[in-house]
C-alpha positions as CSV (number, residue, x, y, z in Angstrom):
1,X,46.9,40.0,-21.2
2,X,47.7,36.4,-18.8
3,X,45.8,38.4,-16.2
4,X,42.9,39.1,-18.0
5,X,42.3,35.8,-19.9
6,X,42.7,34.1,-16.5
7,X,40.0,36.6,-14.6
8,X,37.6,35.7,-18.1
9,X,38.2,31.7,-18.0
10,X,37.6,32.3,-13.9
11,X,34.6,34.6,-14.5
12,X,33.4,32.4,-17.3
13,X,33.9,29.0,-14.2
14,X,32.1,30.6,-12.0
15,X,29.1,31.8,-14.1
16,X,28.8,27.9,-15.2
17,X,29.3,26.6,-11.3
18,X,26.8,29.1,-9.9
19,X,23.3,27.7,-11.1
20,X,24.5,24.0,-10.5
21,X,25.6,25.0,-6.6
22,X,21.6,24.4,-6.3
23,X,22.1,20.9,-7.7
24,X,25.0,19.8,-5.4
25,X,22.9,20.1,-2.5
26,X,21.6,16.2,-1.6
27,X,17.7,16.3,-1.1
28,X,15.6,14.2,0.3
29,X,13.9,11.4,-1.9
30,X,10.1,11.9,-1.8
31,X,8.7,8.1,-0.3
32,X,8.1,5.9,-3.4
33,X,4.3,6.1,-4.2
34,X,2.4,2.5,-4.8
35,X,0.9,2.0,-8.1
36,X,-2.2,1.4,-7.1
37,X,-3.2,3.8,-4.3
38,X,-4.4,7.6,-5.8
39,X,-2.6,10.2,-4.5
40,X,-4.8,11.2,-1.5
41,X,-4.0,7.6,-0.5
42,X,-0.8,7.9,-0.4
43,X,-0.4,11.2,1.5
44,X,-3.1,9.3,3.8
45,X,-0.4,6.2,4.3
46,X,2.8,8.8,4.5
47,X,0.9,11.1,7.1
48,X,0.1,8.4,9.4
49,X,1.9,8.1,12.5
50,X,2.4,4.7,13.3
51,X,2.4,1.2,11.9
52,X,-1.7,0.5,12.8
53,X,-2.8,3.6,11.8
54,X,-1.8,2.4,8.4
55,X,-3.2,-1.0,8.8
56,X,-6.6,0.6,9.0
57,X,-6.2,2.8,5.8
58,X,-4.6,-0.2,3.4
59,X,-7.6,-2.4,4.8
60,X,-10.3,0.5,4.2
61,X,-8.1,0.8,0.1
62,X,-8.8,-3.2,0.2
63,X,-12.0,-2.6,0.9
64,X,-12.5,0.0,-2.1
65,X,-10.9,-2.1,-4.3
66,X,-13.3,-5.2,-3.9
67,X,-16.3,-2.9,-4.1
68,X,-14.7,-1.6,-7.0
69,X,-14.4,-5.0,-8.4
70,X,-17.6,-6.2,-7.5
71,X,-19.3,-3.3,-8.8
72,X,-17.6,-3.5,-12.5
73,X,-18.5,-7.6,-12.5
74,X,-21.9,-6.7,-12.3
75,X,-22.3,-3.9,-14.9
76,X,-24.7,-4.7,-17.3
77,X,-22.7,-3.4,-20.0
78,X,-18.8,-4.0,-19.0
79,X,-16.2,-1.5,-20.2
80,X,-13.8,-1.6,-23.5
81,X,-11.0,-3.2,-21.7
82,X,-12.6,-5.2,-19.2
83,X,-10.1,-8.1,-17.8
84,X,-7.4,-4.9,-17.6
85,X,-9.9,-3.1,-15.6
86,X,-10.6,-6.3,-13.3
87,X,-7.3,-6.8,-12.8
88,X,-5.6,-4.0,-12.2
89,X,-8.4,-3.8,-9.1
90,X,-7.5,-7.1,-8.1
91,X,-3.9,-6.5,-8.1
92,X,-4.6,-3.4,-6.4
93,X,-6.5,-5.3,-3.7
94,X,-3.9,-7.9,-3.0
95,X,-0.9,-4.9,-2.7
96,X,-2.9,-3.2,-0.1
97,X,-3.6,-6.8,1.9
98,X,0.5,-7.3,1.5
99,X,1.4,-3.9,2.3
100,X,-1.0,-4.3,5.4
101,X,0.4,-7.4,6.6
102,X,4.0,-5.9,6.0
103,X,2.8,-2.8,8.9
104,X,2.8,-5.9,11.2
105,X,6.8,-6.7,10.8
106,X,7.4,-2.6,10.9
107,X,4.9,-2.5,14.4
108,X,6.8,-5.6,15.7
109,X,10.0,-4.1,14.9
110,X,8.8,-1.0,17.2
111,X,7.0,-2.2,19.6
112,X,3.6,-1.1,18.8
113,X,0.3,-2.1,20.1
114,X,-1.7,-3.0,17.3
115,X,-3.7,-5.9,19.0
116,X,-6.8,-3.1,17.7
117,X,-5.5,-3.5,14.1
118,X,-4.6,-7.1,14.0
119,X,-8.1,-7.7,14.8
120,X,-9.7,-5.7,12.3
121,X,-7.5,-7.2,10.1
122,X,-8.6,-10.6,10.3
123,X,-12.1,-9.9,10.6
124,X,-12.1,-7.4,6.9
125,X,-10.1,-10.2,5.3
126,X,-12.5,-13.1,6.5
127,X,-14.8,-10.8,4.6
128,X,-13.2,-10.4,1.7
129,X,-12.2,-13.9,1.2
130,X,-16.0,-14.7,1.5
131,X,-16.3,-12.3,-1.4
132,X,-13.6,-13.2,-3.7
133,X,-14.9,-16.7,-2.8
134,X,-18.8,-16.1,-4.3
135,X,-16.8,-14.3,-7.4
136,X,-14.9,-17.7,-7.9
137,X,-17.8,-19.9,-7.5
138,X,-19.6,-17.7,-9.8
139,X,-17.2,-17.8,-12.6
140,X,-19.3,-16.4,-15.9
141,X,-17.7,-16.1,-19.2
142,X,-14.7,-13.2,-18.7
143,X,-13.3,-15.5,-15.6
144,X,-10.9,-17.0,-18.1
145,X,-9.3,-13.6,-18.2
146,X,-8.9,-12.5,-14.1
147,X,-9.0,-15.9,-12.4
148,X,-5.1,-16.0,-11.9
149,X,-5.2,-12.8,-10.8
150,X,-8.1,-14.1,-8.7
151,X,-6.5,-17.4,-7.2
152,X,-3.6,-15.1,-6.2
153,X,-6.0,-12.6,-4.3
154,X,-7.3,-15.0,-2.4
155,X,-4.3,-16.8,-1.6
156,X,-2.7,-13.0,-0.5
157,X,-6.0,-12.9,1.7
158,X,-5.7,-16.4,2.9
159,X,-2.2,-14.8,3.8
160,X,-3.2,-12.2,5.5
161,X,-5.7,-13.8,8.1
162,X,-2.8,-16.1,8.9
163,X,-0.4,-13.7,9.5
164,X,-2.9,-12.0,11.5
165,X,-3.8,-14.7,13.7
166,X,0.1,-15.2,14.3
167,X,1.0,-11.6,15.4
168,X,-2.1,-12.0,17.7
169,X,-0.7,-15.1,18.9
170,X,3.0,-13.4,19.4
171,X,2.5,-10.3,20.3
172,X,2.4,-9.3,24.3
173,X,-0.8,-7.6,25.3
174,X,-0.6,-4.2,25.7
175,X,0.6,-3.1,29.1
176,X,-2.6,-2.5,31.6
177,X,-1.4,1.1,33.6
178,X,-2.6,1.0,37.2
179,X,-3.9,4.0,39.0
180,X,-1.2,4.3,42.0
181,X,-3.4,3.3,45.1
């Protein structure tokens, strides 16, 4: 009777441990996914190969984001919740500038020429500073509920075209390869 209680409790063990074996198995976690960017975005930023690959899509998601931004301060008729709308695009604009000007630490880190990046950088932000700029000057009636947000984006821009001019400044040019004569 010892022998078969202990086969039971040992079948009864291994009936419990079986399904969970699947669970003892570390796996990989998944990269953390930005609030702001959609989910194409962010298979767009984890697919990209290097650090100014992904300089150029978080500057094209800036890009959205002001148009986006510009587009809802000019609706005639503005949606229910307005100042959440306007600034969850603003926030949503600065995170892409930060995350942008964070490639250029990674890219430093590794080496990577991205004297292309760097410049399209500075130029797209210049842009968008003159944009958030006219929206600040412009002002209306709802700024009262964005304009933090909004001081904050263009300081995050102001940033960003500083950092840029820095890395340019730093960086070594790209090596030139010579055709062997």
């Amino acid at each position: 009777m010892y022998a078969t209680s202990k086969i039971g409790t040992i079948l009864c063990l291994a009936a419990v441990l079986v399904p969970l074996r699947g669970f003892a198995r570390p796996r990989p976690f998944p990269q953390e996914k930005k609030d702001y960017l959609t989910d194409s975005e962010s298979d767009k930023i984890r697919d990209a190969l290097n650090p100014s690959e992904r300089m150029k899509l978080y500057v094209s998601f800036a890009d959205d984001r002001l148009k986006k931004l510009q587009y809802e301060l000019g609706r005639p008729v503005p949606e229910r919740h307005h100042d959440d709308v306007l600034n969850g695009l603003i926030n949503a604009y600065s995170g892409c500038l930060d995350d942008a000007t964070d490639e250029i630490d990674e890219a430093k880190d590794k080496q990577a020429d991205i004297h292309e990046s760097l410049k399209l950088l500075e130029s797209k932000s210049k842009e968008f500073l003159e944009g958030l700029e006219k929206i600040e000057q412009k002002g209306g009636p709802g700024l009262g509920g964005y304009k933090d947000n909004l001081e904050d984006a263009i300081q995050a821009t102001e940033d960003t075209i500083a950092a840029a001019r820095d890395a340019q400044k730093e960086m070594l040019p790209a090596p030139i390869r010579r055709k062997p004569s």
